[in-house]
N, C-alpha and C positions, 0 to 999 in steps of 0.2 A: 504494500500500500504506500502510495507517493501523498503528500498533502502538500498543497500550495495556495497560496491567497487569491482571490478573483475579485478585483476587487476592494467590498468589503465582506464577501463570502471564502471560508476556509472551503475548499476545494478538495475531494480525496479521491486519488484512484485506485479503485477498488478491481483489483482481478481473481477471477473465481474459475476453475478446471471443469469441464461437465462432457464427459463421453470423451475425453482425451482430450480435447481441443481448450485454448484458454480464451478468457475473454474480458476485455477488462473496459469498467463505466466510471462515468462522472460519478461523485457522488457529493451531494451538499449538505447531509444530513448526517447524525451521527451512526455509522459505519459499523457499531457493532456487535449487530444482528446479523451485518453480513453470512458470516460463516456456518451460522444456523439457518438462512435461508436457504443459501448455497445448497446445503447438506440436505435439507428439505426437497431442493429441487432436486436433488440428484437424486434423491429416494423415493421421488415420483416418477424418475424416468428406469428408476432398476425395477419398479413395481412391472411398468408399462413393458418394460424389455423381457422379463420373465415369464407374462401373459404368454407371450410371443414365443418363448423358449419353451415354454413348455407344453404349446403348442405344433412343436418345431416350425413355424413361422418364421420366415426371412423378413424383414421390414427393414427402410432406410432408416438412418439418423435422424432425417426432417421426420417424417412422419412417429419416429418415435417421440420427439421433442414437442409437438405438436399435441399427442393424446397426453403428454404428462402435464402441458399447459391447460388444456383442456381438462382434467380432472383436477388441479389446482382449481381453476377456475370455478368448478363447481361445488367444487369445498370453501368456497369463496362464497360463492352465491348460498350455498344452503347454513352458511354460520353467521351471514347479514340476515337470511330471514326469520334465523333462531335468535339473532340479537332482539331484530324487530319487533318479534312477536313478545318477548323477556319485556324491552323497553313499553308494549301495551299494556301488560301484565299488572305491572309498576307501578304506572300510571292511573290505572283503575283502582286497583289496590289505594294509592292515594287519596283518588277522591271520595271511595267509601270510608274512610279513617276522616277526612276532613268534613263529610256530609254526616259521620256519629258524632263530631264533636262541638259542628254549628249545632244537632239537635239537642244534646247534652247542653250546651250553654244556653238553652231558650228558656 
């Protein structure tokens, strides 16, 4: 990891290994998470690749990198709709606690 000013932003370049090849990004934010995501992504695409193997299935690189984004993606999507649903949850919860204690004070 390289860090340099931009600026008035600390700047870091973040490089991460994934199916052999390296790849390295900007990064403006604090960096480190990096190596737990990395490692997340890479254990989405050994998930994706062993489908594959143990189906003796040939598949490219792209297309494997492709379904492991895609299955991020949807562990994405269904842990926003479990937030979602928690945050209505909450909410409700509130206003019946708030709507027993306007009656309690009457």
């Amino acid at each position: 990891m390289v860090s340099r000013t931009n600026g008035h932003h600390l700047v870091k370049t973040v490089t991460l290994k994934v199916l052999g090849r390296e790849y390295t990004f900007k990064n403006e934010t604090d960096d480190s998470e990096a190596p737990d995501v990395a490692a997340y992504f890479e254990d989405a695409v050994r998930k994706v690749k062993t489908q594959f193997l143990n189906k003796k299935i040939h598949v490219d690189k792209e297309t494997v990198l492709i379904l492991a984004g895609l299955n991020i993606a949807s562990d994405l999507y269904k842990e926003k709709k479990r937030q979602h649903q928690l945050i209505n949850r909450m909410n409700q919860s509130t206003l019946s606690v708030l709507n027993a204690l306007e009656k309690a004070a009457c």
